[in-house]
N, C-alpha and C positions, 0 to 999 in steps of 0.2 A: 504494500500500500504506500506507493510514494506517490500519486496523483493530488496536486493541490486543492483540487475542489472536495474531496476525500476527506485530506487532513483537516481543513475548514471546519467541514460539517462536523466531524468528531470534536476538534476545538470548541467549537461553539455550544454543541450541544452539552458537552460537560460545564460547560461556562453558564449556559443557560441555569443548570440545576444546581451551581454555587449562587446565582444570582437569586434565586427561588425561596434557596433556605434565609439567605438574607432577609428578602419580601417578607417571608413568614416569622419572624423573626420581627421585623420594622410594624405589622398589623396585629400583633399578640396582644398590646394591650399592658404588655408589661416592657417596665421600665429595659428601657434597650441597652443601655449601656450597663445596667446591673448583668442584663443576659449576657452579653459580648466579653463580659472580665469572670464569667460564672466556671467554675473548676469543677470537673467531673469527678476527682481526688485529687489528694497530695501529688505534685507533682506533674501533676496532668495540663498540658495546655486547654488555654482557653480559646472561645470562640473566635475573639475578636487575633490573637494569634495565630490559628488556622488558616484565616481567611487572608490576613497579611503576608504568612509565608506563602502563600500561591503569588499573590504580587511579586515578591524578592524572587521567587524561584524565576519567573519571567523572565526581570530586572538580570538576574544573575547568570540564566543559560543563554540569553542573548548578545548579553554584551559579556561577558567573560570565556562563558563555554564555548561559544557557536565563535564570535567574533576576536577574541583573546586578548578582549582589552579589559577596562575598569567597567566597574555597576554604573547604571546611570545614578542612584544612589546610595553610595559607598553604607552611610550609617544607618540607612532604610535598611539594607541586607543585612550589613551585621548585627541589628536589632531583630530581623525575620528571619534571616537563610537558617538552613540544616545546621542544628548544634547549639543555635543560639536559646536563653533561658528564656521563657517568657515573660515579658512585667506583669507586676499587679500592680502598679505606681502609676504606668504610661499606657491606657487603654485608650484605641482611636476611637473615633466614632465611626456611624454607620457611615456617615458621610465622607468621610476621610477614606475610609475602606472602601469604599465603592469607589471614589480617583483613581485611588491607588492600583489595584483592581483593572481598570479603562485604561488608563494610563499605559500599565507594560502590559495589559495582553493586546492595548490595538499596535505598539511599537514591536510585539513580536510577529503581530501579525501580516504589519507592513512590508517587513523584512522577508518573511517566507514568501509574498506574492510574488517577490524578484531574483529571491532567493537560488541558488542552483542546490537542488534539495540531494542531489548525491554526494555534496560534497562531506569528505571526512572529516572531522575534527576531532583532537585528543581529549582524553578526560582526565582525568586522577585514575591512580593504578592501573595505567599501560591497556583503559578501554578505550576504542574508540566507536563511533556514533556518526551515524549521516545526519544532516537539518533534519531530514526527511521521520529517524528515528527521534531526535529528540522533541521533537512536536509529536510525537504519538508517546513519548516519557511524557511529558507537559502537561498532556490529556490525562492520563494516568497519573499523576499526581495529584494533578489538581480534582479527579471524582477521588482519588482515597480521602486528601483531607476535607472536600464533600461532606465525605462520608462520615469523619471523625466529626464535623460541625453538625450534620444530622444527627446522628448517636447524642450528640453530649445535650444540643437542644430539646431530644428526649427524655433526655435524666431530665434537666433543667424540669421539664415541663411535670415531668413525674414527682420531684423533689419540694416543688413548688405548689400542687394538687392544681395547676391548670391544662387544662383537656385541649 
């Protein structure tokens, strides 16, 4: 599957259903930003962390992976990428999250249209990846932590007694 319009519609669509749980999330009726910083457990990230590491992973496989230069935002990623701790001091808002969000999936997105999707590029420990592959990783990431932001707004909503 390296055809553009292919990858798109897998992009999108996973994007669609991060954009969703958001929605559902923004109509609930409860306090959003209390949901967005809400901990499923010790240690556990939180909502509004989930949804920002999809942002940075963006930020981070476009311009560093794919293109081998700097994040478009250095301390955005080191607050979001793979490793980093989550705050409970510095929670964005939905609004914030949502930029950020538009921001690097339409700059990844603009890139692939022009993109030559065979090309190889290196990663950490001696893999490599075509554009082609890592925009079907990107999909794949971005429905798992989906899926952790679904999950935990279940707790939340179970934890809470709202239906």
């Amino acid at each position: 599957m390296s055809d553009l319009k292919t990858i798109f519609s897998v992009l999108d669509f996973t994007r669609d259903r991060l954009i969703g749980s958001l929605d559902g999330i923004a109509k609930s009726g409860q306090e959003i930003q209390t949901v967005l910083a809400w901990r499923p457990g010790p240690g556990r990230a939180h909502m509004a962390w989930q949804a920002m590491h999809c942002a940075a992973t963006h930020d981070k496989y476009l311009n560093v992976r794919i293109k081998g230069g700097e994040p478009l935002d250095p301390s955005f990623c080191e607050s979001y990428s793979g490793g980093s701790t989550p705050s409970d001091s510095n929670i964005p808002t939905l609004v914030a999250i949502r930029e950020k969000l538009a921001l690097n999936f339409d700059a990844f997105k603009a890139f692939l249209s022009s993109a030559d999707l065979t090309k190889v590029t290196d990663f950490p420990n001696n893999i490599q990846r075509t554009v082609a592959e890592s925009a079907i990783l990107l999909a794949w990431h971005e429905a798992h932590h989906q899926g952790q932001i679904h999950l935990t707004w279940n707790l939340y909503k179970a934890a809470h007694g709202v239906s």
